[in-house]
N, C-alpha and C positions, 0 to 999 in steps of 0.2 A: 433535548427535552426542554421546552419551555413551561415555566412555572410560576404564577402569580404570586405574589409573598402574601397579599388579602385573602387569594384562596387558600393558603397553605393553614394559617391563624383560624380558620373555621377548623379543621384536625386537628393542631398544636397550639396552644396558645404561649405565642413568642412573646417573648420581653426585649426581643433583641434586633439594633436595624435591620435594613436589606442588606449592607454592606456587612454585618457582623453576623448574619445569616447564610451569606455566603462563603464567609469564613470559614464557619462551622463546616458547611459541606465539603468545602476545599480540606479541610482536618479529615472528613470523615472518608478521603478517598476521592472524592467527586470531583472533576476537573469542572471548574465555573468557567464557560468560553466566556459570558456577559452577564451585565447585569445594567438596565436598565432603568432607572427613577424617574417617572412620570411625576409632568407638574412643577419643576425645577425648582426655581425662588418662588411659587407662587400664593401670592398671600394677600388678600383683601376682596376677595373676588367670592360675590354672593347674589344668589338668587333676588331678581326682580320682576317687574308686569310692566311691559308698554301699554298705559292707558290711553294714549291720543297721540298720533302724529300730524301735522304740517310740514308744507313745503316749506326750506330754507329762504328767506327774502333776498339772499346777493347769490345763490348755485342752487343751480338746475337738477344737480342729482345729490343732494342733501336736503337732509328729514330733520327737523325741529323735535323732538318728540318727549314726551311729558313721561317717568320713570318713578313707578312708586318700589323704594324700594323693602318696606314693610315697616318702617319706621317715618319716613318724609319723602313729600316728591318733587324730584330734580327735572332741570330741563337740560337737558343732552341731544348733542348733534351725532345726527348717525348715516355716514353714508351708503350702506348695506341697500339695496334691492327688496330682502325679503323683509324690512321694518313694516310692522303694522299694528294697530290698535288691537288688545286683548289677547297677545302672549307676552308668554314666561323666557326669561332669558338672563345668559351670567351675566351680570353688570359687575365694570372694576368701577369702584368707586375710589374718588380723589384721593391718593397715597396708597394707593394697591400696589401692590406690586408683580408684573409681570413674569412670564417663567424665566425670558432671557436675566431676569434682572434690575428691568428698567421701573421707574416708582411713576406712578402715573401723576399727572400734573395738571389742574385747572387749566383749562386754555380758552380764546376766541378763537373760531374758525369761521373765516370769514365776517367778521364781528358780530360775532353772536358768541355769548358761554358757553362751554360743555362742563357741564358740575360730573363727569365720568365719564366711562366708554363701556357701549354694549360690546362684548367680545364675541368675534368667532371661532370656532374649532381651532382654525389656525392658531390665533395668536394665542389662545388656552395650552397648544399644544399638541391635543388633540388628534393633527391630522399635519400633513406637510401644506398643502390647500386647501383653501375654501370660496366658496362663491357666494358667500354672505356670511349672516349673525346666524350663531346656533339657537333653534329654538328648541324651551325645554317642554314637558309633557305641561298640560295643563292643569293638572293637581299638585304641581309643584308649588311647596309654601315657600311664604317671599320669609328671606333674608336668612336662608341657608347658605352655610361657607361650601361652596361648590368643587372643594376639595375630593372630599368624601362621597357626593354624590356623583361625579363623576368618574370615581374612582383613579382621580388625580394625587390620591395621598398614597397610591400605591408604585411597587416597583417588580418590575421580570426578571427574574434570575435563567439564565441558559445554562444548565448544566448538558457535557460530552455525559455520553452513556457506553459506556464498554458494553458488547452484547451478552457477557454472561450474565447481565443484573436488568434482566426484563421486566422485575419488580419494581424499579424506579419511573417504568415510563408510566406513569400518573402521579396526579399531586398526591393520592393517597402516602404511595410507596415513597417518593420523598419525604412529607411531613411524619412517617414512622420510622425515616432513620434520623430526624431530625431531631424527635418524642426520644428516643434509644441513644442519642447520642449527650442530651442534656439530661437526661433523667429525670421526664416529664410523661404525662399522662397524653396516651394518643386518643382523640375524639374522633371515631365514629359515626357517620352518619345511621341511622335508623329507615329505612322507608318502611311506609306505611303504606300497604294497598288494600283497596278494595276490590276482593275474586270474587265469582260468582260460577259457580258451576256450569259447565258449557251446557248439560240437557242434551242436548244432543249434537251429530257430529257437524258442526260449521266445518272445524276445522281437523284435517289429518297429518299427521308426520310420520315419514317412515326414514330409519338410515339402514344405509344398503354397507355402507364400509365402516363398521366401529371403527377397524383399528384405524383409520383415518378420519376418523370424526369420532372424539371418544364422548365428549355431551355435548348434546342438543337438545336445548330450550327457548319454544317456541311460545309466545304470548298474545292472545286477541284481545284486543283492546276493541270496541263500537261506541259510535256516533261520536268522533272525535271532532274537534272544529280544525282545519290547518289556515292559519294567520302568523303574521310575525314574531319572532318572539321577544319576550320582552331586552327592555334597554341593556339591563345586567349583565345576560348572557350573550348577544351580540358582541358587548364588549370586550367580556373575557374572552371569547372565542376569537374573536379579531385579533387582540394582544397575542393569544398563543397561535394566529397563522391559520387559522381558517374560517371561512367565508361563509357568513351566515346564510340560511337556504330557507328554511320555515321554521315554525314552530316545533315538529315533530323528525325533523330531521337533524336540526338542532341538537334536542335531549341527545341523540345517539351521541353525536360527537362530542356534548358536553361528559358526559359519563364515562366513555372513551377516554378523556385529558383528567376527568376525574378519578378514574377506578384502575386506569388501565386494559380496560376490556371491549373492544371492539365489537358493538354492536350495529343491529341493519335492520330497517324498516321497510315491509311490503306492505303494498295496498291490497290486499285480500279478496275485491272485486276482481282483480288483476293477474289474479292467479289461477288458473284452469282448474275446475273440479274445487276448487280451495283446498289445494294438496300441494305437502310439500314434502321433497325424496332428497336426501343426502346421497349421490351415487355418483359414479365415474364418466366422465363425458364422453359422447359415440363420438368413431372416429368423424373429421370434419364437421360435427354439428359447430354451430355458431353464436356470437353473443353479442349484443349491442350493450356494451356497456354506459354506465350515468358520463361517463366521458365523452361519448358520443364515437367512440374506437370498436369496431367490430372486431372482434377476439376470435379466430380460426382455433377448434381447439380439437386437442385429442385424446386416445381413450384412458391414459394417466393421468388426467386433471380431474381434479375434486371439482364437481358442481354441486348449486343447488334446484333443484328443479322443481315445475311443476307438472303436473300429468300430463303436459306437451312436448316441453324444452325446458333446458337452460332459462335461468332466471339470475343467477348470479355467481360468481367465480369465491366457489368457498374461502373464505378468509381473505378475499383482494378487494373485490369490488363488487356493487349487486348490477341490475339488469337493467334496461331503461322502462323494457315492459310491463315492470312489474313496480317500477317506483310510485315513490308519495305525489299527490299533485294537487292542485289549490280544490277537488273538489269530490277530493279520498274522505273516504268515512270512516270505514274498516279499516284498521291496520293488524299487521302480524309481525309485530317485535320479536328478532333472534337474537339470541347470546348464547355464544358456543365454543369448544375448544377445538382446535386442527394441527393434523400433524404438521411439526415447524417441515422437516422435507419436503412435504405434498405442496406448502403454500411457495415455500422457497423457487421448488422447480415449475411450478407454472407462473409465477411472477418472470422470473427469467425468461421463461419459455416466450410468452407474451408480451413481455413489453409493459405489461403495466404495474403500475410498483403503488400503493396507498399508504396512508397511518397505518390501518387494518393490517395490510400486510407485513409493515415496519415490526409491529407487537406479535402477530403472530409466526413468524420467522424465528422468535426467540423466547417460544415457547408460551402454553399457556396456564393460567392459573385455573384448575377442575372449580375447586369450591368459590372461586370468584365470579363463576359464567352464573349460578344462581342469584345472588347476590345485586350483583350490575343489573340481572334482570329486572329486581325488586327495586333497584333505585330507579331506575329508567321509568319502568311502570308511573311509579308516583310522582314522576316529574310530566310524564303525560297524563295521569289525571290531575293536576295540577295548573298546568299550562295549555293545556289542550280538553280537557272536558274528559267523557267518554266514560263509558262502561269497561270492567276489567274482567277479564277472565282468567280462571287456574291455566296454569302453563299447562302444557303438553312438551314433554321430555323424552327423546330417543336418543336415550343414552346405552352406554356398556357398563357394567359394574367398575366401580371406583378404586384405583390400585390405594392401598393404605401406605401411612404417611411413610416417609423417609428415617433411619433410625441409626444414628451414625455414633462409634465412639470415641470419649476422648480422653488422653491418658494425663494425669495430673504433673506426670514428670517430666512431659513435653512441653507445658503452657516454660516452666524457664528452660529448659535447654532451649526449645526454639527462638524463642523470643527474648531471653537475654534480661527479662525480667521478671523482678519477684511477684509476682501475680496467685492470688491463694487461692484456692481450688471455688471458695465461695463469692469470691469477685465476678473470679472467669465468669460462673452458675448466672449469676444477677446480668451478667452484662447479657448474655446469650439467650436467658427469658424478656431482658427489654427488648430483644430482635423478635419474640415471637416464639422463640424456642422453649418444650416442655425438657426439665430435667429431673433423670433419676438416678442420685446419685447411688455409688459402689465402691470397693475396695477402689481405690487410688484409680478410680476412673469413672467418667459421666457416660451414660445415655441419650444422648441428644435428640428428641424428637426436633426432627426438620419443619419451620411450618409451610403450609403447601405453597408459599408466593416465593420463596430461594428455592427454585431450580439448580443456582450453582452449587449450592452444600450441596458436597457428600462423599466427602472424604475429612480426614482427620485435617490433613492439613490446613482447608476451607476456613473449620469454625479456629483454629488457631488464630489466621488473618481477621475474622471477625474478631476476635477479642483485642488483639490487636489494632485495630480499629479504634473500638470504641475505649480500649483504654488509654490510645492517644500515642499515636507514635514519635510526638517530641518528648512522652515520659518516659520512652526506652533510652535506659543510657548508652552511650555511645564505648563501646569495648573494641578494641582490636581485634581481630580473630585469630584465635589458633591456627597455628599453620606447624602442619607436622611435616617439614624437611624429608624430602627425600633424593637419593640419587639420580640422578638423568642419565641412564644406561648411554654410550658412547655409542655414537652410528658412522661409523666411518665412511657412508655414504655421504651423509650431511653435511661432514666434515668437508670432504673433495669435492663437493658442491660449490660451497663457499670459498674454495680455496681458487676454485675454476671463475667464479663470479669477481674474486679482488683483482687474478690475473686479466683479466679482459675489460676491467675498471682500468689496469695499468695500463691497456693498449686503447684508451679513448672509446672503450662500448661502455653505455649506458643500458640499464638492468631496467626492465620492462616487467609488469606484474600483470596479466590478462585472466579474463572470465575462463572458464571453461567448459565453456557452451558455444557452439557457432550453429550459422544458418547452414543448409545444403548446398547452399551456391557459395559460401567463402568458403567450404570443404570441396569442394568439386576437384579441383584439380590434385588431392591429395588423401584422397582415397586410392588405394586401402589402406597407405601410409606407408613412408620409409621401413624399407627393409623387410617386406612381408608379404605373403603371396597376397594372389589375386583375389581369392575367393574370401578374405577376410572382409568383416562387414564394420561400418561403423556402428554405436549404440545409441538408439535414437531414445529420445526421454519419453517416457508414457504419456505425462501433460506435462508438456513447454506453456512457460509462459508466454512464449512468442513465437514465432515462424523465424527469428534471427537467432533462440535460444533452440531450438531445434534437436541437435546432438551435440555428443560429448566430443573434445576433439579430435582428431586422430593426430592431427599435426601441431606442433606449437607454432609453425611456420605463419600459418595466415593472420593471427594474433597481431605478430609482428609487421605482416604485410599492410597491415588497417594502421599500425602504430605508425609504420612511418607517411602512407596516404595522409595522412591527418598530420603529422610537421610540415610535408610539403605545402599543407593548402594552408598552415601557419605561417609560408615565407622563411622555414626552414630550411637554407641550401642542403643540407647535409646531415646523414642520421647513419648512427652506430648502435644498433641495439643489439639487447640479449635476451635473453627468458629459459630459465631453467623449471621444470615442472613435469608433471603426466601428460602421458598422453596417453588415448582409449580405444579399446576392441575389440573385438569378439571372434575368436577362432572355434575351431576344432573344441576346442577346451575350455569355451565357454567365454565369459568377458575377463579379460586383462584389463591391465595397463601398467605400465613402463616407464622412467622416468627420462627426460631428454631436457636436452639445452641445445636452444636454435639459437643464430646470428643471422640479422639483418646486416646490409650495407649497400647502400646506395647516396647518389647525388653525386654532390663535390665534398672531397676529403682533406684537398689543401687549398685553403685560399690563392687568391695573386697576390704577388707583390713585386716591389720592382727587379728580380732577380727571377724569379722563376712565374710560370704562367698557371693559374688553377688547375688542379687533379684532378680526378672524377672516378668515381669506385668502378671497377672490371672484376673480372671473374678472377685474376691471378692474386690482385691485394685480399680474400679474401682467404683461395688456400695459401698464402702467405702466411697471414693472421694463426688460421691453423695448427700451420708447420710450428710457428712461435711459440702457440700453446702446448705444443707436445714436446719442443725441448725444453720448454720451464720446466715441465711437470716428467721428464726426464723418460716420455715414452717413443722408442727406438724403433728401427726397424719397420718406417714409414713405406709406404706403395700407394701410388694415386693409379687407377685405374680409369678406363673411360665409361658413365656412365647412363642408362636412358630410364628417363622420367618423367611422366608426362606434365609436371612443371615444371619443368626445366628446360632450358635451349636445346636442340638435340646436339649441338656441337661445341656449347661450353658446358658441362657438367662431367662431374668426376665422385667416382668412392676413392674414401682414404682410408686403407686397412694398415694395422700393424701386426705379421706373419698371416695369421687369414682369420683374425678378429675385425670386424668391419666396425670400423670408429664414427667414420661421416660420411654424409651426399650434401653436396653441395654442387651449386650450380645458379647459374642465371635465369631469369626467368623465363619462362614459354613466352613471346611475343605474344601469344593467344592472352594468356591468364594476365601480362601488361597489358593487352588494351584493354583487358576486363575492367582494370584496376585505374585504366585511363592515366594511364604515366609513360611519357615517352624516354627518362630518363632511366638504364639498368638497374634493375632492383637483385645485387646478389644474396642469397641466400643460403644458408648452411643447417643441416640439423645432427647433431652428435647422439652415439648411444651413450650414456652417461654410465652405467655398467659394464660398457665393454673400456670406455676411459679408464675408467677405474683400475680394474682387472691389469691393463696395460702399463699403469703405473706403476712403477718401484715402492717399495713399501719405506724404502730408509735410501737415503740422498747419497748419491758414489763419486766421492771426493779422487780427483786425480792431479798430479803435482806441476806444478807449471813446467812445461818443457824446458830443458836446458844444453840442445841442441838444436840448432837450425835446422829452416822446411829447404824442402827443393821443389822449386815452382817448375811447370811443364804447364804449354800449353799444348791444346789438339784441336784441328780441327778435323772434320768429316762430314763425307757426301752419305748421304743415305736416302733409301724410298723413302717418300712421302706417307707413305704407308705403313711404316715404322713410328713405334711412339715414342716420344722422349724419356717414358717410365722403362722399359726395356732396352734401351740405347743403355741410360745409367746403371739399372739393377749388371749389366753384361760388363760394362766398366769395371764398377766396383769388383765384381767377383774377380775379373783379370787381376786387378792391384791387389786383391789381398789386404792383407792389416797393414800398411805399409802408407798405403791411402787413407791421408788423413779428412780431405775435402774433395769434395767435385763441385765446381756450380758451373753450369749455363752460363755463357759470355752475350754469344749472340747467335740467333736464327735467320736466317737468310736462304731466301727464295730466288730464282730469276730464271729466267728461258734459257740463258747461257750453259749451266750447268743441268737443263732438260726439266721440262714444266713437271716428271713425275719426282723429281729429287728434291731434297733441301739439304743445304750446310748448316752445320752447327759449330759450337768452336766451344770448349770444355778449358774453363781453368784448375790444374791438379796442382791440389801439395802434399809431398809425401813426405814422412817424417819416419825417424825410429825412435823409438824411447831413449837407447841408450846410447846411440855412437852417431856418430853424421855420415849419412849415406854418399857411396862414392858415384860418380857417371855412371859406372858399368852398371851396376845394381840397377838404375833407374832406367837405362836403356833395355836394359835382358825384361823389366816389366813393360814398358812400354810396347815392347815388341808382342806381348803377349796382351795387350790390350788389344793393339790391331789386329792381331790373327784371331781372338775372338769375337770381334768388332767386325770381321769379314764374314766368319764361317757361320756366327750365329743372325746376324743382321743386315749382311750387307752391304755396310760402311767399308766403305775406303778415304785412305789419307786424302785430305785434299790441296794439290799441288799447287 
């Protein structure tokens, strides 16, 4: 909202600068974006008459010309175009001083004196260019300071408007928080019009939708003159950003930036029948708007019509059919209120967006739509000539005002200061507010221009407000201590996030919203039937915010795309969180922690050659975290997923609680992702973690007997998995078997394309005595005889 400080002092009369005007409103709440001071240094500069010009005697395009400037007359060089004999124009005279600053100075140009300088717009200020000397009206008396006549002694303050305060978009409603917040008298305009009873029917109004058009006030105005209008309001209208059009189209937008109230002028010749209907648009009827934009519309848009068509878009924009034109007579002045939803949704709807619609979107003021009409009126019989007539009004009956209360014991508990019930009262009627007071509590009549009151806590912030919130002292808050109930989920969260900080992953924090296409390949989500759905959001704000996730997985997949195309060799992430969806039983969600791993994991150096992440360093990682966290009794099974490789992926249960799926990615969802390097991935149930974990840490005493190492190896099908080769091991040893690891796998034609060897290193130990040969041999034998009978496996020789 922009706002003249000149205009503002006709409502309030300020004692105080632009800049300490602005203050005030930055006090009073109002964000000042700008503020602007027309006229900078400028000072000496006053109204003259070129009485006589000549050519210069030494340049071809310089004027000699003779300057009265109401007191003596000077001879000044002018090289302007439009210099001529018998106008008015600002002359700086010798020691003026310009807006940049600069002091004007006697000089020869070309040897001849200039005793001053006629100025143009430009160098006044005025304008960024100009193509000559500004000339002024011709009734302008000579050796006026052209400060004030130009409205050069003025400055623009830009106040941001939050949309609950529809009140301020006019000067009005600024200059009354202004008046409210200095504890000054607010000045009212008065119109005065001349009505004349219409006699009969010129003009008819009919509204077809109250509840969407609750007043309408319609005014004829005859034999108007439409011409320019004058200098005044051009100017202001410019300053506040719109573009002068006529005389009569003018008033509207000035009264508009004055009152707040959006009004619209028809030429009444213009109008079919001379009838005008507040009703709903037919489906596809059409509008040529003053934009020159035809508006396709449909049967939930507010028009206004006449007994043809559309004539204009209620509260946006009027018609081009029906507008003012240099040789309109008749006019039919509206001022109305519109549902803010009605004007909101067809502004959207269409494409076209005005001021009109800017004020009417946030609501409108009933008793102000009279009002505007009456000032409007009188600035077109004023400016424009013409005969006035009584309005014609199709309105709904008027809701009664707002009545909100307010309790005396809240103005200090809320606010923190001692504020007496008769302060609050004063401050709340400088806003306009009628008070009746009561036991230990106000009555507040609302007046009809705050829309936002209307609740208790509203007029609190008002008083608050105005009594200044650098005089609230500054107190600490009460803060009443309370326990944080223990969640031993959070807890093994955290404990799961330092461990996997120890193993070089880095903890990832992701939205939890994705698109359809980075969920694609992980629906319906780890670990859950088919027919689960994911939850998609009612209104996304985007097509990438789409649904909730199901996986944490792709979070992570986008985290590390994005270090790769940083020149990130190598990424270790993690992310613990929910994840979302909808069963049998309605919407869930779950808590889980995924791992990322992909690229390079160990540098080169001169001893060893760079690493690069595989599917095994990841259930490795795994295995690590489930003997920190002391959960036993591990099984990797072979897994299918449709992101994941079909022949590197695995579940990792402990007894037939399922922990993780983990696996490499589908070649498919990598080129999705356009990365030629393996991206493995893991995603954990965090409550079945849990569950698995020991609740209290099982200290056991360093051995103090010697192991007995045994190696094995064995032939077995190919077809055999290395999870059932081991779980059949183990069971042979017994407790006796302290370790098993995998040596080495080996393939070749020699020992037959359908077999492979593997080679097992064993140590077996007893708690208490050291095992003799025999012992280890009578197990070992009984590894191989269930290594045959159950698998397959035989010694390999």
């Amino acid at each position: 909202m922009k706002v003249l400080y000149s205009w503002l002092k006709e409502f309030v009369a300020l004692e105080t600068s632009p800049r300490e005007t602005a203050d005030i409103l930055a006090k009073l709440g109002f964000e000042v974006a700008a503020l602007t001071v027309y006229g900078g240094a400028l000072k000496g500069v006053i109204t003259a008459e070129v009485l006589e010009t000549a050519k210069h005697p030494n340049a071809d395009r310089l004027s000699l010309c003779k300057v009265n400037n109401g007191k003596e007359i000077l001879s000044v060089v002018c090289g302007a175009p439009n210099v001529r004999a018998g106008i008015k124009v600002p002359f700086a005279q010798v020691g003026a001083t310009l807006p940049n600053g600069e002091i004007l100075k006697a000089a020869k140009i070309r040897g001849v004196e200039s005793q001053g300088m006629i100025c143009s717009s430009e160098e006044l200020g005025l304008d960024e260019k100009s193509e000559g000397i500004l000339i002024l009206p011709l009734e302008t008396e000579l050796g006026q300071d052209i400060r004030p006549l130009l409205g050069l002694d003025d400055a623009l303050i830009e106040i941001e408007v939050t949309p609950n305060r529809r009140d301020v978009l006019g000067v009005l409603g600024v200059a009354r928080e202004l008046a409210a917040g200095l504890g000054i008298a607010l000045k009212l305009p008065e119109p005065r019009v001349r009505e004349l009873d219409l006699g009969h029917s010129v003009l008819t109004i009919s509204n077809e939708t109250p509840t969407l058009c609750p007043r309408y006030i319609g005014r004829l105005i005859k034999d108007v003159k439409i011409k320019p209008s004058p200098d005044w309001m051009i100017r202001r209208l410019a300053r506040c950003g719109i573009r002068s059009i006529n005389n009569v189209v003018d008033i509207t937008n000035y009264v508009m930036l004055e009152l707040g109230q959006p009004l619209h002028v028809f030429d009444l010749n213009r109008l079919e029948n001379h009838h005008l209907k507040i009703r709903l648009a037919q489906d596809q009827e059409t509008l040529l708007t003053l934009e020159g934009k035809t508006a396709t519309l449909k049967p939930d848009m507010l028009v206004i019509a006449d007994a043809k068509a559309p004539v204009a878009l209620a509260g946006i924009m009027g018609g081009e059919t029906s507008s003012v034109q240099d040789t309109t007579q008749d006019i039919v002045l509206e001022s109305a209120a519109f549902s803010q939803a009605s004007v909101r949704r067809t502004s959207k709807l269409t494409g076209i967006r005005s001021e009109s619609s800017y004020r009417f979107e946030r609501g409108s003021d009933l008793q102000m739509v009279a009002f505007a009409s009456r000032r409007a009126a009188q600035l077109v019989q004023d400016l424009a000539g013409g005969l006035g007539y009584k309005p014609l009004e199709a309105s709904t009956p008027q809701p009664g005002p707002t009545i909100v209360k307010l309790r005396t014991e809240k103005l200090k508990q809320f606010l923190g200061a001692d504020i007496k019930e008769s302060q609050a009262a004063d401050m709340l009627r400088r806003l306009g507010c009628i008070i009746n007071s009561g036991t230990s509590q106000m009555a507040v009549t609302v007046p009809s221009w705050r829309l936002d009151i209307t609740l208790e806590a509203d007029l609190l912030e008002e008083v608050a407000r105005l009594y200044g919130y650098d005089n609230i002292p500054a107190r600490l808050p009460l803060v009443h201590l309370t326990t944080v109930p223990e969640n031993p989920l959070w807890d093994f969260k955290r404990k799961c996030a330092s461990l996997l900080s120890g193993l070089s992953y880095c903890e990832a924090l992701n939205g939890s919203m994705l698109s359809r296409a980075q969920a694609e390949f992980f629906i319906p989500g780890f670990g859950r039937p088919s027919d689960t759905k994911p939850i998609a959001l009612a209104n996304p704000l985007s097509l990438e915010q789409a649904i909730l996730r199901p996986s944490l997985v792709p979070g992570l997949l986008q985290n590390a795309c994005l270090n790769f195309q940083r020149q990130n060799d190598g990424v270790r992430l993690f992310e613990t969180g929910r994840v979302f969806f909808e069963d049998s039983n309605g919407k869930q969600e779950v808590q889980r922690l995924a791992l990322v791993l992909a690229g390079q994991t160990a540098a080169a150096h001169w001893q060893a050659k760079p690493r690069h992440a595989d599917f095994y360093e990841l259930t490795g990682t795994l295995e690590a975290l489930a003997e920190r966290l002391g959960v036993t009794r591990l099984q990797w099974t072979a897994l299918r997923h449709p992101a994941f490789h079909p022949r590197r992926a695995a579940l990792l249960m402990s007894g037939r609680a399922v922990l993780a799926w983990v696996g490499e990615l589908h070649p498919d969802l990598a080129d999705k992702l356009d990365r030629k390097e393996p991206l493995i991935a893991a995603e954990l149930d965090v409550e079945a973690w849990h569950a698995a974990t020991p609740r209290a840490a099982v200290y056991k005493p360093v051995p103090m007997v010697p192991p007995i190492h045994r190696d094995l190896s064995v032939i077995a099908p190919v077809a055999v998995s290395y999870e059932k080769l081991s779980r059949t091991l183990r069971n042979a040893a017994g407790n006796l078997l302290e370790s098993e690891t995998l040596m080495d796998l080996y393939q070749d034609a020699k020992i037959g394309a359908d077999k492979k060897s593997l080679t097992f290193s064993l140590i077996f130990r007893h708690p208490e005595r050291t095992l003799n040969d025999a012992e280890i041999e009578k197990i070992m034998a009984k590894i191989l005889m269930d290594l045959q009978t159950q698998c397959e496996a035989v010694i390999r020789s």
